[in-house]
N, C-alpha and C positions, 0 to 999 in steps of 0.2 A: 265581060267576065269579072267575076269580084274579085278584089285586090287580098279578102279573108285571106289568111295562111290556114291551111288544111292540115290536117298529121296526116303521111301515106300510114299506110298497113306496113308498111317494111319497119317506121319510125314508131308506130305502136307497139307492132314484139319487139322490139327493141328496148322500148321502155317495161316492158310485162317482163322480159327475164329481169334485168338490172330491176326492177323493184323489190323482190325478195331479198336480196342482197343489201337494200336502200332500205327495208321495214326492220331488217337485223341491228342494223346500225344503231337505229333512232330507239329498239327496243334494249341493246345494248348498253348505253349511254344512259336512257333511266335507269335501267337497272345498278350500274355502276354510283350511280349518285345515292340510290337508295339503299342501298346497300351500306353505303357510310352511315345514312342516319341508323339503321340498324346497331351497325355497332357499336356507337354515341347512346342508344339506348339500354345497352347493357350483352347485346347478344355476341355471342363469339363464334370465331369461323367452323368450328365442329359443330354447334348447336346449328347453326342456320344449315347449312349443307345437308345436314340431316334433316333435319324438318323439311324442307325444299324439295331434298331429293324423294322423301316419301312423298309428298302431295303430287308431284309431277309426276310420279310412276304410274302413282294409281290413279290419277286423270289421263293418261293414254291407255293404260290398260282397260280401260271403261269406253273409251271411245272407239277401241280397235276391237271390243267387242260388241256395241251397239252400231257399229259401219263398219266390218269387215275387208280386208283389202285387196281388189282383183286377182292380187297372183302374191304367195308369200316368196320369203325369200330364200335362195336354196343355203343348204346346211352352210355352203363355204362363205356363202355371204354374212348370215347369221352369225359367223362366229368372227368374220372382220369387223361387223357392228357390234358386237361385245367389245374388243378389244380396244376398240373405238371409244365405248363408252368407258374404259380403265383408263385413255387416253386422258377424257374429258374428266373425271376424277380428280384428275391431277392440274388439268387444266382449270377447272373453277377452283380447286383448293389452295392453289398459289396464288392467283389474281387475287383471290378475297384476303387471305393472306397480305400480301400487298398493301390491297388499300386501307385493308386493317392498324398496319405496321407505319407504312408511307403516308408523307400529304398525297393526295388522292391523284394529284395530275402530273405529280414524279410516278406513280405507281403505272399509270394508262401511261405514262409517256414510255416504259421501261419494258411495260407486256407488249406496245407496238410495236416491236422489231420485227413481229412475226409476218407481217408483209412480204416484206425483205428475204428474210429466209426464206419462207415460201415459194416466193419467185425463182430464186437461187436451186432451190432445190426440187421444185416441177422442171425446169429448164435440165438442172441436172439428168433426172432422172426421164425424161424426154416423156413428161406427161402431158407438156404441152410447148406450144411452139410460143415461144417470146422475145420479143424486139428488146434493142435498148432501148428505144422509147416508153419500154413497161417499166422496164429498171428504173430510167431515170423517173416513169410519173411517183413507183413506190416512192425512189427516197428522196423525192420534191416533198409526198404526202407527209412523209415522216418528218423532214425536216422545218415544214410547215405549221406541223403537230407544236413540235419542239420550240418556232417559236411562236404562236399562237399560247403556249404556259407561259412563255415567259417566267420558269421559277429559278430559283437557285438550288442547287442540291443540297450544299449543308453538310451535316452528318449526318447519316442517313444508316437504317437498320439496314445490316446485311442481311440476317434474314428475309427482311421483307423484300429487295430488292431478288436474291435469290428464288422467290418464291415467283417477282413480276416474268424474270427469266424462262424460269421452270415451266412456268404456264405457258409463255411463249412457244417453248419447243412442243409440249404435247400440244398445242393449239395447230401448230404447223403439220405435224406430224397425221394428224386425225383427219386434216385436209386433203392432206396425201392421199391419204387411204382411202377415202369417200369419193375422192375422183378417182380413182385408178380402178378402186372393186367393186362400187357403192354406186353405178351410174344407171340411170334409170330404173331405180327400185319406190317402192313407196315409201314416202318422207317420213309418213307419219309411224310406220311399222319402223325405219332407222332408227326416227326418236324415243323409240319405247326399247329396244334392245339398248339403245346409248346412254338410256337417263335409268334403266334397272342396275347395269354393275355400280353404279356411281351411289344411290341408292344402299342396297348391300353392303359395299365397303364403308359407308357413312355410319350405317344402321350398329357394325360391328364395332368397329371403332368407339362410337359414342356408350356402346353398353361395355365394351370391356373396358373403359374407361371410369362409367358410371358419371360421364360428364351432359348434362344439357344447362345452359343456362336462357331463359327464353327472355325477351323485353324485357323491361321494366316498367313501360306503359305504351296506351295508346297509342300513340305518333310510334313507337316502333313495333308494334304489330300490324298496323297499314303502311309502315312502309316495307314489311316483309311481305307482307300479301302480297303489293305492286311488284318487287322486288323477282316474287316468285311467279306469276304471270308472264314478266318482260323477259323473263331468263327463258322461261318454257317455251314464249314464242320466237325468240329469236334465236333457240335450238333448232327450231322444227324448219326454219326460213333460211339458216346458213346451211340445212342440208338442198331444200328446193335450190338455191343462188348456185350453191357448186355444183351440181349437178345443169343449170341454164348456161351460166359463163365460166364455169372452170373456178377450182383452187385460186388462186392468182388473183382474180380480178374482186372476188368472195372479201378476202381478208385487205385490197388496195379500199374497196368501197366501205368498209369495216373501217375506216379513219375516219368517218363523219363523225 
């Protein structure tokens, strides 16, 4: 018999859910870096969110009607994926905010609480069954986090801090929701209801405002491009994760 190690079938789906979860992360984390250079090159958090949020609407709205999706979703769901996406609103507009405001790794250090809460409040609300062994792996990951920056805080914008918060609770919140009403629907029809209010409210905002400020060069219109690809797909992959292993383990894997 050969001594090879085999993967069973049990330890392949196992790896196939936790990859969605595992592709968010790492599309997360560009995102988040690229995102700085954006605003080093001139752009500001209402101009990018808006630009973003239009190109990401209208690339799902083109895809969900050149592939149509087996079974839509019924009205009550439809309108918890709205909500979702007002959630999400709020949730990209703080974080960028943040790291706009914040050095970049006080700002992720301050929006990752939401693990924690997370857990705290799936457990709560008995969306799902969790150990202290989950607890303590959250806030090993956090605390890990924390010192893996190694930074000093300083004086630091309250805004911007409020805003890493803020982001946090609708980031937590929107998890909730996706596990509890959002469970086997298709991802990519969640993504398109989630990324349109967000979208809309951008779109209003920026005109009654009369504010866009775009780059100022090259390096930060590719890094907005990448910026806006890694955001779209690691929208579309923390619906697919929560929906595989649950709220909880979605936002624990989300600390890579």
């Amino acid at each position: 018999m050969s001594s090879t190690a085999t993967t069973s079938p049990m330890e392949r789906a196992r790896f196939s859910d936790l990859a969605p979860g595992l592709g968010a992360a790492v599309s997360f984390s560009a995102a988040d870096v690229l995102g700085k250079v954006v605003f080093i090159s001139g752009m500001d958090v209402l101009s990018l969110v808006t630009l973003r949020g239009i190109l990401a609407a209208t690339f799902f709205w083109w895809w969900l009607r050149a592939y149509p999706p087996a079974v839509q979703h019924s009205r009550r769901q439809r309108r918890v994926a709205i909500w979702v996406g007002v959630l999400f609103a709020g949730n990209v507009f703080g974080l960028l905010l943040a790291i706009q405001l914040l050095p970049l790794s006080i700002a992720i250090l301050a929006y990752f609480i939401y693990p924690l809460l997370t857990g705290i409040s799936a457990a709560a609300f008995r969306l799902e069954r969790l150990s202290w062994q989950s607890f303590a792996c959250a806030f090993a990951a956090f605390c890990g986090l924390a010192l893996m920056l190694g930074t000093q805080p300083g004086v630091l914008a309250p805004l911007g801090l409020l805003g890493a918060f803020g982001g946090a609770i609708c980031r937590t919140v929107s998890l909730l929701l996706m596990r509890a009403k959002l469970g086997g629907t298709d991802a990519r029809l969640t993504t398109w209801y989630t990324l349109f209010p967000p979208a809309v409210i951008f779109v209003a905002m920026s005109l009654a405002t009369r504010h866009f400020n775009p780059p100022v060069d090259s390096g930060g219109w590719f890094a907005f491009g990448g910026m806006t690809v890694a955001t779209t797909l690691s929208t579309l992959l923390i619906f697919i994760s929560t929906t595989r292993v649950g709220a909880f383990r979605t936002a624990v894997l989300l600390n890579l």
